[in-house]
C-alpha positions, -999 to 999 in steps of 0.1 A, spaced: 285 -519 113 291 -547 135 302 -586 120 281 -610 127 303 -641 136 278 -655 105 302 -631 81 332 -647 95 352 -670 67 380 -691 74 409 -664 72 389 -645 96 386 -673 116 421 -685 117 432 -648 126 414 -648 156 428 -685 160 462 -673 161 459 -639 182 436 -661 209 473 -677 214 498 -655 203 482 -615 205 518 -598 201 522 -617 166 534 -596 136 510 -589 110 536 -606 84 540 -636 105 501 -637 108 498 -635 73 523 -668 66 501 -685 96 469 -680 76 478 -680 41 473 -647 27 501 -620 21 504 -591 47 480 -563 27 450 -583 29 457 -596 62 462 -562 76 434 -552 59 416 -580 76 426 -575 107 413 -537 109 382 -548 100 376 -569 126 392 -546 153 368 -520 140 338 -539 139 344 -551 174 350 -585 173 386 -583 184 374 -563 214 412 -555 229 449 -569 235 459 -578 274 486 -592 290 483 -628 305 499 -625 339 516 -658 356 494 -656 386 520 -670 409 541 -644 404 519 -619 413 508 -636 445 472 -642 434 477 -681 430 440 -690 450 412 -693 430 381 -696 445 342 -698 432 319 -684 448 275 -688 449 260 -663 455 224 -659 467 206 -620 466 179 -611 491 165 -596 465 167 -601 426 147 -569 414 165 -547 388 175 -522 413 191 -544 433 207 -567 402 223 -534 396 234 -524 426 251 -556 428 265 -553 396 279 -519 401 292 -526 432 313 -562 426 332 -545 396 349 -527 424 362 -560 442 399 -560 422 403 -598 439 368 -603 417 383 -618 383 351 -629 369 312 -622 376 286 -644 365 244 -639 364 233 -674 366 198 -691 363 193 -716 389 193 -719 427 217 -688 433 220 -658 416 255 -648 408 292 -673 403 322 -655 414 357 -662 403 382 -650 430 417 -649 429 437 -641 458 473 -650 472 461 -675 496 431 -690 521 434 -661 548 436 -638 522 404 -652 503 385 -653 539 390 -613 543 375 -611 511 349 -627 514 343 -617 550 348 -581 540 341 -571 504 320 -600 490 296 -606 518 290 -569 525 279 -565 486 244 -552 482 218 -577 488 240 -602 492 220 -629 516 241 -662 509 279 -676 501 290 -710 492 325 -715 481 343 -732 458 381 -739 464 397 -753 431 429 -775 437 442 -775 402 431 -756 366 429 -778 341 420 -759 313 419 -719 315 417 -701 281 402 -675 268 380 -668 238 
C-alpha cells in the first residue's frame, strides 16, 4: 500500500527533510536530526522507501565538472498533439541524454525542455540534430539561462 503524503507526520516529514539535503546520512545521525532513536527511525525509513515515497538515492553531479555547464529551455510546439503522437514524442525525447528534464505543458506550446550541454555550439547541434528532428516536432523557442538561482530538488 502506497502513503498518501495525507499519512505523513512530522518525523516522516523531517526524514525526508534531511535526506532531500543530505541522502548519504546514517540512519543514527538521522535519528539525532529528527528526534527519535535509530529502531524507530529505521523502521520509518523502510516504510517509506517501500511505499514509494522515497522513490531512489542519486548522486548530484557539479555540472561544471562534467562539461554540461549550459542550460537551456526550450518551447516546444507539436504538429500534432493526438495521443499517438504525445507518445511518440515522449518515447522518443527520453533518449536525448543532453535532455535533463521534459515537461507536458498547457498553454501556447506543448512541451518545456531543460537542456544541459557544455556550451552554445554544443546546445545548437542539439537542437539542430536531436530536438528538432523529434516526432512532430513543428516549433522551438529557446531559453538561454545566465545564472540558477535556486535549483533543488523535491
Amino acid at each position: 500500500m502506497q502513503t498518501d503524503s495525507g499519512d505523513l507526520d512530522r518525523f516522516d516529514r523531517a526524514i525526508l527533510t534531511v535526506l532531500a539535503v543530505e541522502g548519504r546520512i546514517s540512519v543514527t545521525d538521522l535519528a539525532k536530526r529528527i528526534g527519535l532513536s535509530k529502531s524507530p527511525t529505521q523502521t520509518r525509513l523502510k516504510r517509506l522507501e517501500t511505499d514509494g515515497v522515497i522513490a531512489g538515492y542519486r548522486a548530484l553531479i557539479d555540472p561544471v565538472r562534467v562539461k554540461r555547464e549550459h542550460v537551456a529551455f526550450v518551447e516546444v510546439k507539436l504538429t500534432d498533439t493526438r495521443e499517438s503522437a504525445l507518445a511518440a514524442f515522449n518515447a522518443a525525447v527520453l533518449a536525448v541524454p543532453e535532455v535533463e528534464q521534459c515537461h507536458m505543458i498547457a498553454g501556447s506550446f506543448d512541451y518545456l525542455l531543460k537542456v544541459r550541454t557544455a556550451d552554445m555550439v554544443s546546445y545548437r547541434a542539439v537542437l539542430g540534430e536531436r530536438i528538432s528532428s523529434l516526432p512532430h516536432v513543428a516549433q522551438t523557442s529557446t531559453y538561454v539561462a545566465m545564472q540558477s538561482v535556486k535549483d533543488v530538488a523535491l
